[in-house]
N, C-alpha and C positions, 0 to 999 in steps of 0.2 A: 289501601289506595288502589285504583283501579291501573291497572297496565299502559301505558300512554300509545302503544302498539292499537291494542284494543280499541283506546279509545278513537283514535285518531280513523280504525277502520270504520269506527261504527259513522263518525263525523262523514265520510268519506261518500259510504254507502247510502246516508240520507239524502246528498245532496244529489247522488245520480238520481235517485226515486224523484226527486224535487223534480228536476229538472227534464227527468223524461215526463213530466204530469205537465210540464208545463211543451215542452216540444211537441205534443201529439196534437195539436193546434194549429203549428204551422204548415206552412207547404213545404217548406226547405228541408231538404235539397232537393233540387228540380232531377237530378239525374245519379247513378250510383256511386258511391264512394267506395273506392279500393284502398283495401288495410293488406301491407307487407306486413308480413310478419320475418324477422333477420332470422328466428331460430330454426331447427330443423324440424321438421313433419314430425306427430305424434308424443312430442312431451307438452309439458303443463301449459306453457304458454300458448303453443297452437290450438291445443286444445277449447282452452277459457277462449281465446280469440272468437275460436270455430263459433263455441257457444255463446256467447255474446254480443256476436256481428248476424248471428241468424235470424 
């Protein structure tokens, strides 16, 4: 039986691909969105953030 960790990422990660397929269509947002991040510079979080908001 598969991992439900697993599975639930793999579920996860479909829907952002979905959904950025379907966002590149609109206009929105008309202006830039600021992501805080709580954690401190340089661990996993800020990192993926970095990567992910670029």
């Amino acid at each position: 039986m598969m991992n439900p960790r697993i599975l639930h990422a793999g579920l996860v990660g479909a829907l952002i691909v979905a959904g950025a397929s379907g966002a590149a269509e609109q206009n929105w947002p008309t202006r830039a969105i600021s992501v805080i991040s709580p954690f401190t510079a340089g661990n996993a979080s800020d990192l993926v953030g970095r990567v992910v908001l670029d």
